[in-house]
N, C-alpha and C positions, 0 to 999 in steps of 0.2 A: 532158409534155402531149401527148395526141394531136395531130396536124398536119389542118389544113383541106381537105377535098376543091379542087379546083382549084375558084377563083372563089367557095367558099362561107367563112364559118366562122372567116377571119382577118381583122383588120386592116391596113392599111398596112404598108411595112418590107421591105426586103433579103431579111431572114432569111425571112418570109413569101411573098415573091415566091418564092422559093429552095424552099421547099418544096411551094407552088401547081405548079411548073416540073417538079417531081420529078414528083408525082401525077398530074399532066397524061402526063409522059411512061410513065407505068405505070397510066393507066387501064384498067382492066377492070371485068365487072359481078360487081357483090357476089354472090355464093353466095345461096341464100334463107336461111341458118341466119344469115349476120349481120346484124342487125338496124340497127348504127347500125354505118359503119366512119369513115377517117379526116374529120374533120369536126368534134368536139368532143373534151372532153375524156378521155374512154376511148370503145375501140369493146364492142358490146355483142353478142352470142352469141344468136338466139335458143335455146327448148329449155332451155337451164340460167338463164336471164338473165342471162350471164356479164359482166360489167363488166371491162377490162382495160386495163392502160398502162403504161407504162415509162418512164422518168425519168434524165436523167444529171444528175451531180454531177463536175467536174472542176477540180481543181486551180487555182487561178490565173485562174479565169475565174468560179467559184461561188463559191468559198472561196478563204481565205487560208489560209497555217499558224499565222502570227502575227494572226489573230485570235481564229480557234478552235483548242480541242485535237482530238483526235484522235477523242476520243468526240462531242464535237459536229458535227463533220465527218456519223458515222455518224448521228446523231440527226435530224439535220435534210435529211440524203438521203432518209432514209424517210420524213418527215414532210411533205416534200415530194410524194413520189410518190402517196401517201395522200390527201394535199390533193385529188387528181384523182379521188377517189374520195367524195370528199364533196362534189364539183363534178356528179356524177350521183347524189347522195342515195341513194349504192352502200352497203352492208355489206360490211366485207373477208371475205376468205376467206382468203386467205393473201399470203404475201411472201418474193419474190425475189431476193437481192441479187450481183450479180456486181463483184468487186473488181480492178483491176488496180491491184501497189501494186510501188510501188521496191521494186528487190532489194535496196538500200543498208539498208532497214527492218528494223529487229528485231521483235521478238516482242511486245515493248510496246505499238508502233503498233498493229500487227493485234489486239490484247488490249482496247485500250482503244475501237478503231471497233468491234469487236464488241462491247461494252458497251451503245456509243451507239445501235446497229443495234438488239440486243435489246432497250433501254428503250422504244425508238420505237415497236416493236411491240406490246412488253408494253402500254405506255400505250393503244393503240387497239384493243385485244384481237383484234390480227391477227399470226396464227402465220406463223413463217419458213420455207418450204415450201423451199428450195431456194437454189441461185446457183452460181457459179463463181469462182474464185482465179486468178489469172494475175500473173506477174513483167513490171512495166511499165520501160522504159529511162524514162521521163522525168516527167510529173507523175502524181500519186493521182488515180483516177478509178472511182466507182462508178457503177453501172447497177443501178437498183430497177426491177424488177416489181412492181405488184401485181394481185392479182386479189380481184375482188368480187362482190355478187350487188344486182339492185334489179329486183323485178317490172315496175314502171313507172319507169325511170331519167330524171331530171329532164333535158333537153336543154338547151342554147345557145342555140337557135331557135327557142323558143315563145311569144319576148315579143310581143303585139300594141300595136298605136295605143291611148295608154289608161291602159297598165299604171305602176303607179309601180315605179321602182327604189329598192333597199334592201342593205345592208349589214349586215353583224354587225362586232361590235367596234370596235377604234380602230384606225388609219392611218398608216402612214409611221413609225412603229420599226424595221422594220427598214433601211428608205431611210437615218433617221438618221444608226444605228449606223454603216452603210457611208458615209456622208458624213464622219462625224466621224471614222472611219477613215483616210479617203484626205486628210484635211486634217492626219494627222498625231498623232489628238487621240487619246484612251482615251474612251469612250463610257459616259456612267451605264449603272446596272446593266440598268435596265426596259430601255433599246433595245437594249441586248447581249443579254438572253435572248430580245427579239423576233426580233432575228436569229437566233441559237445554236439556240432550243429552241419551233421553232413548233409552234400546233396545228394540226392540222388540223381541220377542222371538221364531222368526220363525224357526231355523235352532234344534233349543231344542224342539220344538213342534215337528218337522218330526221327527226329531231323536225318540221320545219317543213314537209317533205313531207305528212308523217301529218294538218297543220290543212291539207292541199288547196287553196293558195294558189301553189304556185309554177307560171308558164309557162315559166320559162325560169333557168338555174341557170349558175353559174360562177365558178374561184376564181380569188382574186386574189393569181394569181404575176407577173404581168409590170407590175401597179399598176392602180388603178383606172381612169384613162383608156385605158390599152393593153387591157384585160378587156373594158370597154366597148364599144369600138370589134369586139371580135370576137364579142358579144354582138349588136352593132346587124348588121353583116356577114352571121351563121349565122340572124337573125331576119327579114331584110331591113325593119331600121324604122331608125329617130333616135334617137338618147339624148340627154338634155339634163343634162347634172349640175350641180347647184347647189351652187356652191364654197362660201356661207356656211350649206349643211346639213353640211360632209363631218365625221366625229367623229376629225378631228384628235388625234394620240396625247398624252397633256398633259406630255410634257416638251419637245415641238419647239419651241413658240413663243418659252420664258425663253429656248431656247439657239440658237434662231435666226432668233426676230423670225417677224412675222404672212406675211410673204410666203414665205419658205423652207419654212415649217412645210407651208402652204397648196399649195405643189410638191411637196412631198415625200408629203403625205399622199393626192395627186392623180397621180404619178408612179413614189413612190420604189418599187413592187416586193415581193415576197417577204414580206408579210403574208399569205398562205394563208388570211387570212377569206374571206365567201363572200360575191358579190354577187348579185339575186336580181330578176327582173320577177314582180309581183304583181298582181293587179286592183285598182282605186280601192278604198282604203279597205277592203280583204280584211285588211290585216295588224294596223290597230291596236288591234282587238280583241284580238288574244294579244302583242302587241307588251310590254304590261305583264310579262307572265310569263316572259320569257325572260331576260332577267337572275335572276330567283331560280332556274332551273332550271340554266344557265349562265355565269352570271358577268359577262358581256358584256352591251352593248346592241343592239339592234337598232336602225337609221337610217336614214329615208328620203333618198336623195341624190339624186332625179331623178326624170326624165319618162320615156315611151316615144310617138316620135313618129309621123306617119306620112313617110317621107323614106328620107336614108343618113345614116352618119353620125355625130359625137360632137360635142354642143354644149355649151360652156363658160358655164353664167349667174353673175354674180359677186353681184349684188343679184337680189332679191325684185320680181318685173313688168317687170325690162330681157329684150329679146332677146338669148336667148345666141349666141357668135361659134362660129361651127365650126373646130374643131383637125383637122388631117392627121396629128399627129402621135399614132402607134398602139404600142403596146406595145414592150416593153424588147427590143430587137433586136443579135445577137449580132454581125451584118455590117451592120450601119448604115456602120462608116467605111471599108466595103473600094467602093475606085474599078476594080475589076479587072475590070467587069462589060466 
């Protein structure tokens, strides 16, 4: 995911502060050729409309070994970084993948990410342009480029006082899977390929661009309350999300009760569906048609307020409570500051 110009475009969190910190200290004025830079989800080129981002996958921190194989490792690095591309309702253009892998690795390894790399691609009919191989001392770690194209690319910052918020698909499979992991457990099949084998959601992102509804676009890698909160941030409004609209994935609740289910599919992460601000009542006119075209539902999950902010409404007419607490953050528990 692109990084937030300082004070714009993120949410709460360490890992945010950290990179606001970074920006800050390397501000300069953008060239006029680039259009959008760090601030959302890719920065944008004028002149070519170039859409552009780059994505890590690392060992132990992204992925386990003993959850995924090797070719899913590759699959869902790219599918990831693509995600950010469906996040600016981008067209890919090509993909970049740069490898550092154990010298300990055989040929297997690298056989089988190269599989997972190639299907990714294949699947979103974006060609492999390039990358680099390097021998790492200590864990597997990928770096995806990719690049895209979008005449008018759908921004982070365009929701106004008004707008309803909306999602595609179902929530918190992959949160799950990695719950039911780190507790020990093997995880049903549906939350293991929501982890393993995400989509991105590029081909629903143009589609919904094309019915002229979205102000403001964004995917949901870091979960939906942490997405939101850098939605409300790059928009400067409120969000209010209404916990008994979110479309809950339908294996969480038999396996972990209404309340975990309800975290999970509000925190857990790495669903790559697409969250979206619309005008009142702009979407439920084609809101019917997108399951038969895609598979998926569309869902309305919220407000767009006028404030700062991410508010939590649990019933229908109560005032929702506001949450600080903003996206999936890599330095949350470092005290070194």
């Amino acid at each position: 995911m692109q990084t937030g110009a300082a004070g714009s475009g993120l949410g709460p969190g360490v890992e945010f502060d950290r990179i606001r910190s970074l920006l800050e200290q390397a501000r300069v004025s953008l060239p006029s050729h680039v259009r959008v830079g760090p601030g959302d989800d890719a920065a944008v080129v004028e002149g070519t409309s170039l859409v552009v981002s780059t994505d890590l996958s690392v060992e132990d921190v992204h992925f386990r070994r003993d959850w995924v194989t090797p070719e899913e490792i590759g699959f869902r690095a790219v599918s990831a970084a693509l995600s950010d591309l469906a996040a600016m309702a981008a067209s890919p253009l090509g993909v970049l993948v740069s490898v550092a892998l154990p010298a300990s690795e055989g040929t297997r390894t690298w056989d089988e990410l190269g599989a997972g790399v190639a299907s990714a691609c294949e699947r979103a009919h974006a060609p492999l342009v390039g990358g680099d191989l390097s021998a790492s001392p200590g864990p597997l770690v990928l770096d995806v480029t990719v690049l895209g194209q979008a005449a008018s690319p759908v921004l982070r910052s365009g929701a106004v006082p008004g707008d309803e918020i909306w999602v595609t698909g179902a929530l918190g499979g992959s949160g799950g899977a990695v719950r039911l992991w780190e507790e020990g457990l093997q995880p049903p099949e549906e939350l293991r390929q929501s982890y393993a084998h995400p989509t991105p959601r590029i081909a629903e992102a143009r589609w919904l661009a094309r019915q002229g509804d979205l102000h403001a676009l964004i995917d949901l890698s870091d979960g939906l309350q942490g997405d939101a909160a850098h939605l409300a941030a790059a928009s400067d409004v409120e969000v209010t999300l209404d916990l008994f609209r979110l479309p809950v994935h339908p294996r969480l609740r038999g396996l972990f009760g209404e309340r975990v289910a309800t975290e999970l599919a509000l925190t857990g992460g790495e669903d790559y569906e697409l969250c979206f601000a619309a005008p009142p009542g702009s979407v439920e006119g084609h809101a019917a048609a997108f399951p038969g075209e895609f598979g998926v539902d569309l869902t309305r999950v919220g407000t767009v307020g006028a404030g700062s902010g991410v508010y939590l409404r649990a019933r229908p007419g109560e005032a929702g409570r506001r949450t600080d607490t903003g996206a999936f953050d890599h330095f949350a528990g470092d005290a070194s500051e």
